[in-house]
N, CA and C of each residue as an Amber inpcrd file, in Angstrom:
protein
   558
 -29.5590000 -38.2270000  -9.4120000 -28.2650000 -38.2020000 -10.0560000
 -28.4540000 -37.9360000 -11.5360000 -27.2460000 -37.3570000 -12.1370000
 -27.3750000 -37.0090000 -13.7940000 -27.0950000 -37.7390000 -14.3890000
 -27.5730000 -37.7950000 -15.6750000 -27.3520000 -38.7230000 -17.2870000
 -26.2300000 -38.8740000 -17.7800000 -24.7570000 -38.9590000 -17.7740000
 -23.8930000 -38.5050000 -18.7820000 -23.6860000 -40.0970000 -19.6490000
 -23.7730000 -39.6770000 -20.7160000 -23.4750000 -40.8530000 -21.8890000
 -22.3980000 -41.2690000 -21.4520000 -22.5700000 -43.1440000 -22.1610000
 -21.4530000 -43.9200000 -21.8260000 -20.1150000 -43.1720000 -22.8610000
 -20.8010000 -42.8140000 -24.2770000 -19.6720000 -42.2060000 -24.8150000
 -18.7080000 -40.8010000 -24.7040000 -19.6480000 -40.2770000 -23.5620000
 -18.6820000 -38.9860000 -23.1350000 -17.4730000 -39.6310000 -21.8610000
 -18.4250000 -40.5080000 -21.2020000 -17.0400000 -41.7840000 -20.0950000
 -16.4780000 -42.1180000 -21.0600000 -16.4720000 -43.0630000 -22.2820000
 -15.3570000 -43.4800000 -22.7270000 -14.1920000 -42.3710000 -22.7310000
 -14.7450000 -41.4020000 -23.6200000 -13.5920000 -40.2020000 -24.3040000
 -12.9600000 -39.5470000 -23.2060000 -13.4990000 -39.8830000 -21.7470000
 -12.7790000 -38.9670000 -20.7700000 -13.4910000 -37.7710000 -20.3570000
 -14.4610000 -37.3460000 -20.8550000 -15.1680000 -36.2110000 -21.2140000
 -15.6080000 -35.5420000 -19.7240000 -15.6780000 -34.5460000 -19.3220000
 -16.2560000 -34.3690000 -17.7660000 -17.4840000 -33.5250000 -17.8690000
 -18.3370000 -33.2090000 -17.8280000 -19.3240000 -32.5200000 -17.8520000
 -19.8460000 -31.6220000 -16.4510000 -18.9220000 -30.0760000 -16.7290000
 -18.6790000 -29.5190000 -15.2970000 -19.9520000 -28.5230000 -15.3360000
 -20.3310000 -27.9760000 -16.1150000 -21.5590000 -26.7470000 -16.8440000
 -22.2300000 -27.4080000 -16.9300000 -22.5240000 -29.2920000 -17.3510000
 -24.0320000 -29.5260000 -17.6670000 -24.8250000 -29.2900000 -18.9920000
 -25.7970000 -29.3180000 -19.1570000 -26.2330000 -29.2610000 -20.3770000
 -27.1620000 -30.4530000 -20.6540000 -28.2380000 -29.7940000 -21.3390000
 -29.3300000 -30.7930000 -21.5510000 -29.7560000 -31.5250000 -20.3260000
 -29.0750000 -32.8510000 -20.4170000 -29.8640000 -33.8340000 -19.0290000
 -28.9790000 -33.7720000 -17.8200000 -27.8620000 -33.6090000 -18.3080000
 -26.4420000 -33.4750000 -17.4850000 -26.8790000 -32.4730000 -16.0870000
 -26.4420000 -33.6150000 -14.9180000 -25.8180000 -32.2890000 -13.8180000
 -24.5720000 -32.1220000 -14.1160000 -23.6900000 -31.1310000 -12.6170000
 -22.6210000 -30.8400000 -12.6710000 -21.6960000 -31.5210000 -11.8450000
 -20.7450000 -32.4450000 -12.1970000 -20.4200000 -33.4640000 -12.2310000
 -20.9200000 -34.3470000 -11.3170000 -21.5340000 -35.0430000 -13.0660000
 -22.4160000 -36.0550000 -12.2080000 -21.3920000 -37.6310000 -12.2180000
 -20.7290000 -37.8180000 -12.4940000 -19.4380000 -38.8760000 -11.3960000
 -18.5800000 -38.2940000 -10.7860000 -18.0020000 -39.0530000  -9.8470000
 -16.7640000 -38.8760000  -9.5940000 -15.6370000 -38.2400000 -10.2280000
 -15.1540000 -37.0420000  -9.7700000 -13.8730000 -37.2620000 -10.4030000
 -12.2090000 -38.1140000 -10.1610000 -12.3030000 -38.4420000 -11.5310000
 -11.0700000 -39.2650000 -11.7070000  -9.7040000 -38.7360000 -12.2140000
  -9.2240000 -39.4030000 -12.0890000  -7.5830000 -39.0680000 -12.1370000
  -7.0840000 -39.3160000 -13.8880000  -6.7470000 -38.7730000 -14.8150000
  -6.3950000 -39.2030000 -16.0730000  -4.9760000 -38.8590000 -16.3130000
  -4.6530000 -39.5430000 -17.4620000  -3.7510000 -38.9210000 -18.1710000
  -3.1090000 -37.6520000 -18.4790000  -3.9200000 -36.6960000 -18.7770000
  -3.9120000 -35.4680000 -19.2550000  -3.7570000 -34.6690000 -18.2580000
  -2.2480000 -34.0180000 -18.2090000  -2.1210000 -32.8870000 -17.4870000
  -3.0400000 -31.4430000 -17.4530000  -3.1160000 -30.7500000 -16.6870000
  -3.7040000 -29.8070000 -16.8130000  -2.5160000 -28.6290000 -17.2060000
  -2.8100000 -27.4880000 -18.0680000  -1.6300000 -27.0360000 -18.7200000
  -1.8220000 -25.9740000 -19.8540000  -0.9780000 -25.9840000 -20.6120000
  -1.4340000 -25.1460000 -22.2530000  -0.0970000 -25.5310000 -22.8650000
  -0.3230000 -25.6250000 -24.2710000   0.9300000 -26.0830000 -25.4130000
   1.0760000 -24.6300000 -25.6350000   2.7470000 -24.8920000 -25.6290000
   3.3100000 -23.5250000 -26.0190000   3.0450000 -22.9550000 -27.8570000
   3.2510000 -24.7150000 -27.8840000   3.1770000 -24.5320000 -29.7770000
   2.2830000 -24.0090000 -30.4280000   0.7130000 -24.4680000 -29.7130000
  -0.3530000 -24.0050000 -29.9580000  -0.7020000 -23.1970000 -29.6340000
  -0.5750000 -22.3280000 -28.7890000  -0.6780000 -21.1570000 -28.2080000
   0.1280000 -20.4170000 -27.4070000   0.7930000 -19.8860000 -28.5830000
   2.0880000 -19.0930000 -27.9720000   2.2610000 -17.5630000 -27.4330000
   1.1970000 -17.1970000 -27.6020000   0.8710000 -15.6040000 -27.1890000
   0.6570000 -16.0450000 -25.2290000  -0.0040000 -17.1470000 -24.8740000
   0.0430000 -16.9410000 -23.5570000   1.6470000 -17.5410000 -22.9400000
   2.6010000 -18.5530000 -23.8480000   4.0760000 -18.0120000 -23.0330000
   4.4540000 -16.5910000 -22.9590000   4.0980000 -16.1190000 -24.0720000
   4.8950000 -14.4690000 -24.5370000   4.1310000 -13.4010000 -22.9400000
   2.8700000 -13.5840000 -22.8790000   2.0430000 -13.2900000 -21.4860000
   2.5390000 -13.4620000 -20.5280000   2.8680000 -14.6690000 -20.3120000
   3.7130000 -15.2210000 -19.3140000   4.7850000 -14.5110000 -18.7100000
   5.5000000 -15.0670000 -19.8420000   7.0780000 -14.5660000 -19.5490000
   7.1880000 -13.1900000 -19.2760000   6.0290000 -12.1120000 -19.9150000
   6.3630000 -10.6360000 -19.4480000   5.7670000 -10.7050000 -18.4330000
   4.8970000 -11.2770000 -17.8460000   3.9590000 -10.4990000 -16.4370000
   5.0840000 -11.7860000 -15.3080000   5.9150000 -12.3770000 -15.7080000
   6.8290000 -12.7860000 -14.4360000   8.2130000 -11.6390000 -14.9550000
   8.6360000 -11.4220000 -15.6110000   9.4320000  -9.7170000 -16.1340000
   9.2230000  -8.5070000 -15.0350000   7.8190000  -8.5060000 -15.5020000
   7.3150000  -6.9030000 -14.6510000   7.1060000  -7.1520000 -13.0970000
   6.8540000  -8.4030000 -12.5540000   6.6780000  -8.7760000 -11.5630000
   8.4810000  -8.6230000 -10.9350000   9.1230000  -9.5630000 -11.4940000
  10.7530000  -9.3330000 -10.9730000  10.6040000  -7.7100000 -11.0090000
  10.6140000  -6.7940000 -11.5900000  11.1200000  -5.4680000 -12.1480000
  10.4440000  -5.1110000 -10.3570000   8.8940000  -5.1540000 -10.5170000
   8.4990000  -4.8590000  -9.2400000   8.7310000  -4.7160000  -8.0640000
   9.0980000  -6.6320000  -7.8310000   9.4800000  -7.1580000  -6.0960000
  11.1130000  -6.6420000  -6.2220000  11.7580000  -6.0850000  -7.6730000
  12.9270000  -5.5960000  -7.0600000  13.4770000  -4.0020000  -6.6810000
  12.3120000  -3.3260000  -7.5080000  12.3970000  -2.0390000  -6.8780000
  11.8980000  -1.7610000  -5.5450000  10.9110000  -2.9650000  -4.8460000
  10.7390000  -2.1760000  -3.6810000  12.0200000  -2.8000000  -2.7790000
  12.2910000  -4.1660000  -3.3310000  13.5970000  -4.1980000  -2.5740000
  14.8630000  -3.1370000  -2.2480000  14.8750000  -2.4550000  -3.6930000
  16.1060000  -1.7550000  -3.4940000  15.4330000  -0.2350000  -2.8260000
  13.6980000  -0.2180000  -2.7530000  13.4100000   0.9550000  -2.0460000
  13.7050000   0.9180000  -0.7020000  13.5960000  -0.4660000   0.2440000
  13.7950000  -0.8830000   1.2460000  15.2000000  -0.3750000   1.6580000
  16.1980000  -0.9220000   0.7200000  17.6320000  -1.3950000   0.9730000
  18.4010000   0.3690000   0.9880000  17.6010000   1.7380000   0.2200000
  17.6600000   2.1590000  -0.0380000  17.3560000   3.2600000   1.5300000
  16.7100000   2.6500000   2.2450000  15.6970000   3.0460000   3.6370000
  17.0230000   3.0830000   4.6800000  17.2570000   1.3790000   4.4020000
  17.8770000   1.2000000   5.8600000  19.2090000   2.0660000   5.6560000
  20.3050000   2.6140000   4.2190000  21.0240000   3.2270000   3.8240000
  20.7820000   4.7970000   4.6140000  19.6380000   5.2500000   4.3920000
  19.6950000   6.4150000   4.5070000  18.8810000   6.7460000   6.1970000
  18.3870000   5.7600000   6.4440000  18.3930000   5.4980000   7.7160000
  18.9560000   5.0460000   8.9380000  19.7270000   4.4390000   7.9730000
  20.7230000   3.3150000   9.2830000  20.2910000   2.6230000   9.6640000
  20.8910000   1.6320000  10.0300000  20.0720000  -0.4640000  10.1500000
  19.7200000   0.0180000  11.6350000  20.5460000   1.0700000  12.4350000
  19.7100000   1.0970000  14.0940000  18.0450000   1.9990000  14.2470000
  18.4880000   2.8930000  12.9560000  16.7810000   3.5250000  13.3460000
  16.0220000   2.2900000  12.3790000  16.3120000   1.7930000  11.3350000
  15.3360000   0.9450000  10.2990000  15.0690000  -0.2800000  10.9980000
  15.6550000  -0.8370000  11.9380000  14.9390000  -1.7940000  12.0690000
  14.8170000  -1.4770000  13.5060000  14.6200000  -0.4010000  13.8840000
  13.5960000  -0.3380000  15.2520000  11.9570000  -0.1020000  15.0350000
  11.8170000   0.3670000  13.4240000  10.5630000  -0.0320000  12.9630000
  10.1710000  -1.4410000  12.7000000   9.2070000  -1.2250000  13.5860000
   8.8410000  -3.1280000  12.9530000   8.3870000  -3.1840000  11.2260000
   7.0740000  -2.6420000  10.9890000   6.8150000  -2.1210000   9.8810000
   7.9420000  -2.3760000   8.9480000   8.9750000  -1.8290000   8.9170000
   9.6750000  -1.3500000   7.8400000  10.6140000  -3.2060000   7.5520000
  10.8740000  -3.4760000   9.0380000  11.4140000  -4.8080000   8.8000000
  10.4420000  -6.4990000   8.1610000   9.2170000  -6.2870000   8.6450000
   8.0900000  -7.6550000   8.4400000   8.3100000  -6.6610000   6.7690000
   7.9770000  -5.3520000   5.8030000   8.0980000  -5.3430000   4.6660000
   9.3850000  -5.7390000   4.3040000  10.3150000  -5.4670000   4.7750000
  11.8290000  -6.2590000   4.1390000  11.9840000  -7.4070000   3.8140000
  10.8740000  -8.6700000   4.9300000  11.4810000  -9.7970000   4.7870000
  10.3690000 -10.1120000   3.7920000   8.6820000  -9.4150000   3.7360000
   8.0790000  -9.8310000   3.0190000   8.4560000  -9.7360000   1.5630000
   9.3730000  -8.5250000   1.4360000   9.4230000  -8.0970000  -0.1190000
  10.6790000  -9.3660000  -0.3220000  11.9230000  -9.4810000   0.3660000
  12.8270000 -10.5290000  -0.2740000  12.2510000 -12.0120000  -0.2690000
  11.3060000 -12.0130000   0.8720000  10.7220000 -13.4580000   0.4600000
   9.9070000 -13.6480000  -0.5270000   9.1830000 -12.5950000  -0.9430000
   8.1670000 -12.4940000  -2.5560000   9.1950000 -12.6150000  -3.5010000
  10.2800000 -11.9160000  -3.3280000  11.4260000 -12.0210000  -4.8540000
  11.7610000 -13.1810000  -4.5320000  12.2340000 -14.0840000  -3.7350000
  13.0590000 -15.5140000  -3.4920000  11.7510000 -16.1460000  -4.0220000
  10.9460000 -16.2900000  -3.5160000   9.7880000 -17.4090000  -4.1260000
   9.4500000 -16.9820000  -5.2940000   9.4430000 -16.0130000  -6.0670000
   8.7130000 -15.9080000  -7.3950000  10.3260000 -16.4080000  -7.8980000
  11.1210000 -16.7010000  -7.7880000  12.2070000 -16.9570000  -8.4310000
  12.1200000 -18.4970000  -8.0870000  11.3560000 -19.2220000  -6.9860000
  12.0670000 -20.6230000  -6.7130000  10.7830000 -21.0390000  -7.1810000
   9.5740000 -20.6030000  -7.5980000   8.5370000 -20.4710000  -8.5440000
   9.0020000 -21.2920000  -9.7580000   9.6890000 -20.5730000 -10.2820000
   9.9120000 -20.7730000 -11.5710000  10.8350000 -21.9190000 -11.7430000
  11.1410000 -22.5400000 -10.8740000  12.5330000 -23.6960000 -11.0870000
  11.9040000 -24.9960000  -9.7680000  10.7210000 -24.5250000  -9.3430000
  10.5170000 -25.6690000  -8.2300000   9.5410000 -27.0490000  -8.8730000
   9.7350000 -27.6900000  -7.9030000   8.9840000 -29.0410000  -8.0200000
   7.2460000 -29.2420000  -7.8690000   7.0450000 -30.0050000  -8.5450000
   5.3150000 -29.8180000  -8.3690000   4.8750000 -29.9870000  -6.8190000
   5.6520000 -30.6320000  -5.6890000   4.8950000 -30.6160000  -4.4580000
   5.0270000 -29.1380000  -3.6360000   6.2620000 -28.0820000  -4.1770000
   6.4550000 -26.7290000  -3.4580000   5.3240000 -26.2760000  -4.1370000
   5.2240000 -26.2130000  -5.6090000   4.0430000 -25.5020000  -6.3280000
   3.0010000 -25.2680000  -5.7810000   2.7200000 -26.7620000  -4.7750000
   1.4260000 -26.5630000  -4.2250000   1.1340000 -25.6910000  -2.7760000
   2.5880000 -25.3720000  -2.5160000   2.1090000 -24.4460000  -1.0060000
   2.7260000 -23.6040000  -1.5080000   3.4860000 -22.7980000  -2.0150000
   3.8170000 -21.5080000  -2.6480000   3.4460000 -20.2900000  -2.6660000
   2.3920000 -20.6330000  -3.5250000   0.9720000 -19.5330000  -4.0200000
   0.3440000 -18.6150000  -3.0330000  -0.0790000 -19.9670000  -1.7940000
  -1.0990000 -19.2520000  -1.5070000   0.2330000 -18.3190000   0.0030000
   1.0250000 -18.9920000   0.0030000   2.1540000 -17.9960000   1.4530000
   2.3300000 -16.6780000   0.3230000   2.8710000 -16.6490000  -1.0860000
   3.0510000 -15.5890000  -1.6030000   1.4810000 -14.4710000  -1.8470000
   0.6470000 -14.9970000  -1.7990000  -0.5010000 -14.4520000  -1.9720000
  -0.5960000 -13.3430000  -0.6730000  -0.4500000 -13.8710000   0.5190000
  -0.2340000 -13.5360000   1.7790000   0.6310000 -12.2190000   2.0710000
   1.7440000 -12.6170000   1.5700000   2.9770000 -11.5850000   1.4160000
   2.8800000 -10.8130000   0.9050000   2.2590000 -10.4200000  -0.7400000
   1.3430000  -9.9080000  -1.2280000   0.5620000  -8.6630000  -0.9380000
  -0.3840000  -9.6190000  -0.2430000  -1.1270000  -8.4150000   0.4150000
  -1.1330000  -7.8700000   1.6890000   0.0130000  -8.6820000   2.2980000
   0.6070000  -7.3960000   3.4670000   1.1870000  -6.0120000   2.8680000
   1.9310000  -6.1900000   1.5100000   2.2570000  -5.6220000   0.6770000
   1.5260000  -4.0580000   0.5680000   0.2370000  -4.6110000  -0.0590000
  -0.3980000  -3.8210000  -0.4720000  -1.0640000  -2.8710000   0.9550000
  -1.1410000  -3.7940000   2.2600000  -1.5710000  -2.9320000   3.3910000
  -0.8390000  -2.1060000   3.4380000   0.2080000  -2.5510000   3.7440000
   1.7060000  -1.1070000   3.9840000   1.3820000  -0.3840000   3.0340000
   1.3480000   0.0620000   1.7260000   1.1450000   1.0100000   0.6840000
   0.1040000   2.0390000   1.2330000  -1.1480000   1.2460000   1.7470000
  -2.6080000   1.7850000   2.3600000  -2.1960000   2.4590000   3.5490000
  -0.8220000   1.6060000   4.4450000  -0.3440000   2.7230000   5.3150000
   0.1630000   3.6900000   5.0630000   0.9360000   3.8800000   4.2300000
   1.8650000   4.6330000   4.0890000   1.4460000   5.9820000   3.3170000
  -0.0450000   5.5750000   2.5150000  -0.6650000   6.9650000   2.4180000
  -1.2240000   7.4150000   3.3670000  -1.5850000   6.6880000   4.0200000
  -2.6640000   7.3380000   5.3920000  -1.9070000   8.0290000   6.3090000
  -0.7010000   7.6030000   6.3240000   0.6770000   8.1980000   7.2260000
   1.1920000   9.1360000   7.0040000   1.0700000   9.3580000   5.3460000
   1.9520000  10.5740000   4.8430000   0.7160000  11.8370000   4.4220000
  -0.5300000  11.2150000   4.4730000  -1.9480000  11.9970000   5.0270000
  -1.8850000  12.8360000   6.1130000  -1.4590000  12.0450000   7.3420000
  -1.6230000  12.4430000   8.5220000  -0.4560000  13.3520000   8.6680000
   0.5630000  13.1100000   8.2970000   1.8640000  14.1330000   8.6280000
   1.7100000  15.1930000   8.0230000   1.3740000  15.3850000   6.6990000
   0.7050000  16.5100000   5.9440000  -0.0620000  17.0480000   6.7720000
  -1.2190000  17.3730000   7.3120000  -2.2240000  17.3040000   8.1820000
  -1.6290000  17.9270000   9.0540000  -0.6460000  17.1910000   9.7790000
   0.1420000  17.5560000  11.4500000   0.7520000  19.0330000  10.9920000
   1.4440000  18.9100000  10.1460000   2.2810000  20.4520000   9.3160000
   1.9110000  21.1300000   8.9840000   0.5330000  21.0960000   8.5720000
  -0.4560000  22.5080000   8.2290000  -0.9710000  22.7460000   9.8450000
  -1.5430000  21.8770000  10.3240000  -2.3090000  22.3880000  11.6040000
  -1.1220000  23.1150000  12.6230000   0.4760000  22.1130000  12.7820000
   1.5470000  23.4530000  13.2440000   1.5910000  24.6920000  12.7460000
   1.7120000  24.7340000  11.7020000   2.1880000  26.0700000  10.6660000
   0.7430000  27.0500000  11.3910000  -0.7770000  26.2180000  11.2990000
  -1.6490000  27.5080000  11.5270000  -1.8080000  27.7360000  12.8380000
  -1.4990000  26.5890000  13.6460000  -1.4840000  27.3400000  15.4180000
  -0.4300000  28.6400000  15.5590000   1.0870000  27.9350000  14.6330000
   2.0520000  28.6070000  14.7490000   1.8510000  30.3120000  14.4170000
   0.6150000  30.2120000  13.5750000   0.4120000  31.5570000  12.8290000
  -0.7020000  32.5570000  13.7920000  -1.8550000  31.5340000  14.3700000
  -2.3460000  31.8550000  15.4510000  -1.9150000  32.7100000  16.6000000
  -0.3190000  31.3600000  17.1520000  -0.2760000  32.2510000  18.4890000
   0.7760000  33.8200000  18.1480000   1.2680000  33.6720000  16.8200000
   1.8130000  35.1420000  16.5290000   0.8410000  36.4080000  16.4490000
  -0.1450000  35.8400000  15.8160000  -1.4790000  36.6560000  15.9050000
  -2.0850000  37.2800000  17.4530000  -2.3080000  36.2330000  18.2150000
  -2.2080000  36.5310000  19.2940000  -1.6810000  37.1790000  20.2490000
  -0.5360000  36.9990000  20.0560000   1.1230000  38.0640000  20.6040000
   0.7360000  39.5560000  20.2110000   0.4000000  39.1610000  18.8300000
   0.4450000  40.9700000  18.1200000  -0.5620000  41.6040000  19.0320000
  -1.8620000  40.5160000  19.4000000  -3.1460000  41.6340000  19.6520000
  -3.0720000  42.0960000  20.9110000  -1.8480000  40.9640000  22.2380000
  -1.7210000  41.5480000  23.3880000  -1.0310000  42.5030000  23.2530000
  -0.1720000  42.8620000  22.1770000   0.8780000  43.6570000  22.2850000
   0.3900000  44.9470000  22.7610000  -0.3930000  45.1700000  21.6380000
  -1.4750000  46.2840000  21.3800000  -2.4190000  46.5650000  22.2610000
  -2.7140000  45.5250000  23.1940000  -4.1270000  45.5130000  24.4220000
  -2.7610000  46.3290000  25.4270000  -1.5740000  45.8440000  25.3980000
  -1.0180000  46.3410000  26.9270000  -1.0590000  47.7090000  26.1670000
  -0.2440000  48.2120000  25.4510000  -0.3180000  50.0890000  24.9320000
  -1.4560000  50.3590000  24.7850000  -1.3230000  51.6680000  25.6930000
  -2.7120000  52.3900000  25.6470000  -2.6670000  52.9590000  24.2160000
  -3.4840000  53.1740000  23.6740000  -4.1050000  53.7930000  22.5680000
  -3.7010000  54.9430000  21.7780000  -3.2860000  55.5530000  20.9490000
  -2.7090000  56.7860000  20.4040000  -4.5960000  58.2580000  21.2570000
  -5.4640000  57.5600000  21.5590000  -6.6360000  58.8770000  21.5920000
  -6.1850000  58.3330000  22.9990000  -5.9820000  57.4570000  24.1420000
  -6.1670000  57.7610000  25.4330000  -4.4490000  58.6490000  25.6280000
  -3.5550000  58.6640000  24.6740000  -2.0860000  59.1560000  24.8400000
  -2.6740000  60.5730000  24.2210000  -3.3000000  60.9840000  23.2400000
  -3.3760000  62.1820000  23.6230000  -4.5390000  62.9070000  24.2210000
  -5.6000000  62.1690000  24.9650000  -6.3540000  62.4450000  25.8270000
  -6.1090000  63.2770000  27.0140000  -4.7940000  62.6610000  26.9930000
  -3.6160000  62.4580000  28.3100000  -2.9490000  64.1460000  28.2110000
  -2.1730000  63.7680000  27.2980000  -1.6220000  65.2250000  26.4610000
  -2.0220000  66.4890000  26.6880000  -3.6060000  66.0280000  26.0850000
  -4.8400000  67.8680000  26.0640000  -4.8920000  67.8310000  27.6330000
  -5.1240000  66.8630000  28.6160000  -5.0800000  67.1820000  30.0400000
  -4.2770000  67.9420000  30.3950000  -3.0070000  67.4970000  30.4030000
  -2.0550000  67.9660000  30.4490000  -1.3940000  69.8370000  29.9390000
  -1.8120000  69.3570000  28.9790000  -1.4880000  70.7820000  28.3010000
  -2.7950000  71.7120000  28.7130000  -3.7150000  71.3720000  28.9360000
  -4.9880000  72.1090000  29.2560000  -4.9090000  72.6270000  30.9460000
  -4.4290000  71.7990000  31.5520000  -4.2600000  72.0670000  33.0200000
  -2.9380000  73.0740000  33.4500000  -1.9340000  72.9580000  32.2650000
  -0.7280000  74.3470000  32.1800000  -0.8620000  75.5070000  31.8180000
  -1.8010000  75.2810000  30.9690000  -2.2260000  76.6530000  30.7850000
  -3.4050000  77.2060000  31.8410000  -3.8580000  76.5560000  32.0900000
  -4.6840000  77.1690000  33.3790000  -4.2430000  77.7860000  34.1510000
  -2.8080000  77.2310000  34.6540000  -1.8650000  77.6960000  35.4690000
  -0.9530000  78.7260000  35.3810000  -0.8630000  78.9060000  33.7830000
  -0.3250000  80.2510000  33.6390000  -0.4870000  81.3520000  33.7490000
């Protein structure tokens, strides 16, 4: 077990890094006074931090909302929510905006399960995005490979066209026979 001075216990002191004789925490931890936290007074550049990166975050969870809301509009609620996809992102994106909003006004025991369900939501978030290029990859993809079969089997068409007509030299092959065998006859 580690050394920590009686006078770093008095002051409260915890010794988590160690140093010199010190392990890493070498008592128990205890419960104190002192919230864990930051003074606004004293350091006011991280409210100003704050307050914009929960700003850009609202700005965020509400454009994809209204990209959503914007879906089922131009889709219609019967084709939009016969995608599953499109509906688990609907409820994920209004439940990310409802909790980053009940975030900010809730009680310390929600605080503690919050985080990690929004964390979750999150990064279903970010899967769908990963789908939705890979999707709009693949459809790209599907539309060139139509367009070049499409160009193919015209190609194709042209060359039977040309295989069934005989030839301009077997048409006048035909011709000099012809004309060669009338005059014989004359």
């Amino acid at each position: 077990s580690g050394y920590v001075s009686s006078a770093a216990k008095e002051e409260g002191h915890r010794f988590l890094g160690g140093g010199g004789s010190t392990e890493i925490c070498a008592y128990p931890l205890e419960e104190t006074d002192y919230k864990a936290g930051y003074d606004y007074s004293k350091y006011p550049g991280i409210h100003v931090a704050h307050t914009a990166l929960y700003s850009i975050t609202l700005v965020i969870l509400s454009s994809f909302l209204l990209e959503l809301l914007t879906l089922v509009y131009l889709l219609g609620p019967k084709q939009f929510f016969k995608q599953v996809t499109y509906v688990v992102d609907l409820v994920i994106v209004a439940m990310s905006l409802s909790l980053e909003i009940l975030l900010k006004h809730a009680s310390k025991e929600v605080l503690s399960v919050i985080p990690g369900i929004l964390i979750i939501f999150r990064v279903w978030r970010f899967v769908r995005i990963g789908h939705g290029l890979v999707a709009s990859t693949y459809e790209l993809q599907q539309h060139k490979l139509h367009l070049a079969v499409s160009y193919i089997e015209e190609l194709e068409e042209r060359v039977k066209k040309y295989e069934d007509e005989p030839t301009r030299t077997a048409k006048m092959d035909k011709l000099i026979r012809r004309l060669s065998s009338s005059n014989v006859e004359h």
